[in-house]
PyMOL CGO cylinders between C-alpha atoms (Angstrom):
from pymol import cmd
from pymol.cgo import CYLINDER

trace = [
    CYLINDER, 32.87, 6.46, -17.69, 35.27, 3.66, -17.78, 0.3, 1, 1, 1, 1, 1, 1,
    CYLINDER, 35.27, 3.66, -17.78, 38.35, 6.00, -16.26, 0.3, 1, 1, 1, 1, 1, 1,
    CYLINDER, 38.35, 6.00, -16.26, 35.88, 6.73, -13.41, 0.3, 1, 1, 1, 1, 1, 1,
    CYLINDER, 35.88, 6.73, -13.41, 35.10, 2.98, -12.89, 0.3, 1, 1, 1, 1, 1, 1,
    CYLINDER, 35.10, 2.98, -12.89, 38.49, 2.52, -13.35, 0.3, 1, 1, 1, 1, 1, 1,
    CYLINDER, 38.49, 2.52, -13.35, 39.59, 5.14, -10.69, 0.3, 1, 1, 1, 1, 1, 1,
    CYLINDER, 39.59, 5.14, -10.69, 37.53, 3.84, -8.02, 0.3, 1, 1, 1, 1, 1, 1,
    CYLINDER, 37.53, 3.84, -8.02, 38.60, 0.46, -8.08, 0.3, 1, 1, 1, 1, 1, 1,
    CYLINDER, 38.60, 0.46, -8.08, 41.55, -1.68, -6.63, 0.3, 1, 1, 1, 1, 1, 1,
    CYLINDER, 41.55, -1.68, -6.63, 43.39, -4.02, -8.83, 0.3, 1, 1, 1, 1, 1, 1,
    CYLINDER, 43.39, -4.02, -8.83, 44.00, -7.53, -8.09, 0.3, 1, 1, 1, 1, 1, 1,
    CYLINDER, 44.00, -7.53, -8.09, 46.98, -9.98, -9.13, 0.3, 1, 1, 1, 1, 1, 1,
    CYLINDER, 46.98, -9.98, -9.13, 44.41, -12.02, -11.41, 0.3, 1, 1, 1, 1, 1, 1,
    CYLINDER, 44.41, -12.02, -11.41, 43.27, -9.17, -13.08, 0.3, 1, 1, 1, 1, 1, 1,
    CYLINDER, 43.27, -9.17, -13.08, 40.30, -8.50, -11.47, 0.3, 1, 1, 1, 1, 1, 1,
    CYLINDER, 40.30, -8.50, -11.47, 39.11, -5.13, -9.63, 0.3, 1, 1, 1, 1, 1, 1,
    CYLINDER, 39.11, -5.13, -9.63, 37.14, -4.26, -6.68, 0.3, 1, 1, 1, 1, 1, 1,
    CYLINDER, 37.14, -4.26, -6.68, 35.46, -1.67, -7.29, 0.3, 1, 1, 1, 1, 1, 1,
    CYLINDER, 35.46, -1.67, -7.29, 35.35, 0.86, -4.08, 0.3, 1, 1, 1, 1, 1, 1,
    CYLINDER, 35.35, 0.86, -4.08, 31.86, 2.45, -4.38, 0.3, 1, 1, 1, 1, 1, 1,
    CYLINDER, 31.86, 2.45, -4.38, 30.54, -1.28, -4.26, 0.3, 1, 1, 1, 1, 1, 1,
    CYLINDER, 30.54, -1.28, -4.26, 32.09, -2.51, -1.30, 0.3, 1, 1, 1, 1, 1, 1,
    CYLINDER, 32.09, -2.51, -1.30, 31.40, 0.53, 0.47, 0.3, 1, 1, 1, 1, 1, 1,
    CYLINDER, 31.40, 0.53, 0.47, 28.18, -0.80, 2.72, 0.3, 1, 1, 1, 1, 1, 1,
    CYLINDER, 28.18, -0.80, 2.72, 29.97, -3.66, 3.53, 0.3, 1, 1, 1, 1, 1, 1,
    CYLINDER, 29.97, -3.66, 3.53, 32.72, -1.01, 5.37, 0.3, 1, 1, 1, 1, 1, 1,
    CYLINDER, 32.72, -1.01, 5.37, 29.88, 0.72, 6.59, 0.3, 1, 1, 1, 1, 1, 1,
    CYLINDER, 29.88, 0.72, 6.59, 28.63, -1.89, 8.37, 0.3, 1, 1, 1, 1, 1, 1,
    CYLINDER, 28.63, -1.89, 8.37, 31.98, -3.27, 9.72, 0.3, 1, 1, 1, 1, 1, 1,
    CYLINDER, 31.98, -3.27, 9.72, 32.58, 0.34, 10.98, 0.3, 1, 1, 1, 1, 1, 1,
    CYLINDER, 32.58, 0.34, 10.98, 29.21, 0.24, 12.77, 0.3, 1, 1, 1, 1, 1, 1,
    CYLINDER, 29.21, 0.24, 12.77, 29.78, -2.72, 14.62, 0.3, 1, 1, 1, 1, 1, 1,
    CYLINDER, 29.78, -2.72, 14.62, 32.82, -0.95, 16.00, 0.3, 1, 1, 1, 1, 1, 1,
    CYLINDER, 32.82, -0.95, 16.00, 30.73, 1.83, 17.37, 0.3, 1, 1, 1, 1, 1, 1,
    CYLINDER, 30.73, 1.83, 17.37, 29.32, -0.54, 20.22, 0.3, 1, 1, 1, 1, 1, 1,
    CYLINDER, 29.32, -0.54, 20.22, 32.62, 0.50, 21.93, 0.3, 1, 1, 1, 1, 1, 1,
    CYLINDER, 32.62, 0.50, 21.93, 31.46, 4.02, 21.95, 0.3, 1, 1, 1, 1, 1, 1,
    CYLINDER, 31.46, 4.02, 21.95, 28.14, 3.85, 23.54, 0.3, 1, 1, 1, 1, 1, 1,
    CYLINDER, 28.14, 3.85, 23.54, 27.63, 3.16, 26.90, 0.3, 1, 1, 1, 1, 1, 1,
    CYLINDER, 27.63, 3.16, 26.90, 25.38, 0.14, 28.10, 0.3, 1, 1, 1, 1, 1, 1,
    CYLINDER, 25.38, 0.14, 28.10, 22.22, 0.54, 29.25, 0.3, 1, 1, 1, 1, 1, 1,
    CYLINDER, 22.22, 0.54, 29.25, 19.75, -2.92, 30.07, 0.3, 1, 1, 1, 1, 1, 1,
    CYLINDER, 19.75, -2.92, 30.07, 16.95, -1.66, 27.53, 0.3, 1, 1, 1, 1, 1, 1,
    CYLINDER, 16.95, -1.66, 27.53, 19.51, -1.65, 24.99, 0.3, 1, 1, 1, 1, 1, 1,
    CYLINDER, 19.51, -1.65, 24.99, 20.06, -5.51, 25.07, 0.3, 1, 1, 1, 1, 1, 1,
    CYLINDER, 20.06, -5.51, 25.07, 16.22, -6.24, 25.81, 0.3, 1, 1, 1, 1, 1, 1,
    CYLINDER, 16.22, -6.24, 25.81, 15.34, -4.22, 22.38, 0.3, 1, 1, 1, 1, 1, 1,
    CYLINDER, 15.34, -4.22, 22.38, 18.02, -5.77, 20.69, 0.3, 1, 1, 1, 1, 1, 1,
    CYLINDER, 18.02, -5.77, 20.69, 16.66, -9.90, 21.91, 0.3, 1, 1, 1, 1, 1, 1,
    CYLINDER, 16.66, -9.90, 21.91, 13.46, -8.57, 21.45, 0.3, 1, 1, 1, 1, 1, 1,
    CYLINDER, 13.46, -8.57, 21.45, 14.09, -7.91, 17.59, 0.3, 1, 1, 1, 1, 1, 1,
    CYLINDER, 14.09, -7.91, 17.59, 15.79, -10.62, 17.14, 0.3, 1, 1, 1, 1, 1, 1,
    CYLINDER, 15.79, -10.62, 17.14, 13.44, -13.36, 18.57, 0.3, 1, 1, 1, 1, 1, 1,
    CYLINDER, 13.44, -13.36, 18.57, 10.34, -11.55, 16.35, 0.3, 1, 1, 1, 1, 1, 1,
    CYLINDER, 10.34, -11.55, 16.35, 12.84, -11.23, 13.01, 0.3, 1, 1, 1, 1, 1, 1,
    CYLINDER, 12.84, -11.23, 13.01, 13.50, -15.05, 13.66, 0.3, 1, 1, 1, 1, 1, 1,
    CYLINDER, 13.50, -15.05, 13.66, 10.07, -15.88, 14.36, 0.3, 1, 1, 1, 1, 1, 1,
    CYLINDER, 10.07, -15.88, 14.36, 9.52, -14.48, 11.05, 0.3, 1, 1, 1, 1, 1, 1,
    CYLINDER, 9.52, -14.48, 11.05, 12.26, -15.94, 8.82, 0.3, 1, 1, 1, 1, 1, 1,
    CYLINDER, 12.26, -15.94, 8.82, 10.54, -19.16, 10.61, 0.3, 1, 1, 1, 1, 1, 1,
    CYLINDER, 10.54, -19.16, 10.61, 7.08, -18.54, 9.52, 0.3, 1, 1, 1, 1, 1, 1,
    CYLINDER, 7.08, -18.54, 9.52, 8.26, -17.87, 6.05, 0.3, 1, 1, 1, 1, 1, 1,
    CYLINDER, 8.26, -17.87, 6.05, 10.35, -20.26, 5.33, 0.3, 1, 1, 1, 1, 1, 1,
    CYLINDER, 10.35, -20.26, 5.33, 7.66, -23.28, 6.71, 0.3, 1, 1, 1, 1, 1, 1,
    CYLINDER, 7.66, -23.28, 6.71, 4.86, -21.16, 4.65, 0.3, 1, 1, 1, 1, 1, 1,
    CYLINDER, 4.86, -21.16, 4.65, 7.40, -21.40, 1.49, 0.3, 1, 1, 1, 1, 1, 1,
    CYLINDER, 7.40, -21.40, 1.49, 8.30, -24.99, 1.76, 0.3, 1, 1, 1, 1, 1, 1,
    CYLINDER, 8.30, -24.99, 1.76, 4.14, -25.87, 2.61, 0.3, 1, 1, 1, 1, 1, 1,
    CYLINDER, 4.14, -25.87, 2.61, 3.45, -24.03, -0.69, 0.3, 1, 1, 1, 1, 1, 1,
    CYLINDER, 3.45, -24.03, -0.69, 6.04, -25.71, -2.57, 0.3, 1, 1, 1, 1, 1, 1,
    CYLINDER, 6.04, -25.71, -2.57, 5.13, -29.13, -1.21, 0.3, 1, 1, 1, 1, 1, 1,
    CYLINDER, 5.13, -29.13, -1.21, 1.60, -28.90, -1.97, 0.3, 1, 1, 1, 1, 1, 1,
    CYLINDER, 1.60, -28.90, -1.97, 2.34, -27.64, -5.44, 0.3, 1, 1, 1, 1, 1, 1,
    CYLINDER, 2.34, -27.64, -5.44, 4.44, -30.56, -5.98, 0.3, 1, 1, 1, 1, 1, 1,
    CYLINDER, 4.44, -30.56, -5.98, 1.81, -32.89, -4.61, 0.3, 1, 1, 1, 1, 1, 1,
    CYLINDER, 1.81, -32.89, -4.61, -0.78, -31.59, -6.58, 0.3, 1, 1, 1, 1, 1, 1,
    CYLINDER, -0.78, -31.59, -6.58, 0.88, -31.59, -9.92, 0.3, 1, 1, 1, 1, 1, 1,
    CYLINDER, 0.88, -31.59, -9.92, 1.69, -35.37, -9.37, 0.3, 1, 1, 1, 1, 1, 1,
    CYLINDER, 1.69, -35.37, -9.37, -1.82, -36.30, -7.99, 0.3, 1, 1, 1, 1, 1, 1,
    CYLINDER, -1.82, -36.30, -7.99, -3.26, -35.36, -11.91, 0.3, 1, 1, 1, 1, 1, 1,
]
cmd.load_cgo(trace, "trace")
């Protein structure tokens, strides 16, 4: 298993190796930004695309003020004792 690893990695100067099979969703996702190029614009494109974004942030929001609440009132109660 090690050749295999071995085969489907690049070496580096330090001695290090980046391994191909990991790194490949990170090319994927470099090539798919690329693709906007390729497909022609239409208005409901960019309102779906705002329209996920402001709920996904609106999310991240709510969970990261829920998280720190949470922590905050854990922290207060364990010194209030």
């Amino acid at each position: 298993m090690a050749s295999a690893s071995r085969f489907l990695s690049i070496p580096l100067p330090n001695g290090s190796r980046i391994s191909l099979l990991l790194s490949l969703p990170f090319a994927l996702i470099h090539v798919a930004a690329l693709l906007i190029f390729f497909i022609p614009f239409h208005w409901y494109y960019l309102v779906t695309c705002l329209v996920l974004l402001v709920v996904r942030m609106f999310f991240v929001i709510v969970a990261i003020t829920a998280t720190f609440r949470i922590a905050r009132s854990r922290r207060a109660a364990c010194f209030s004792s």
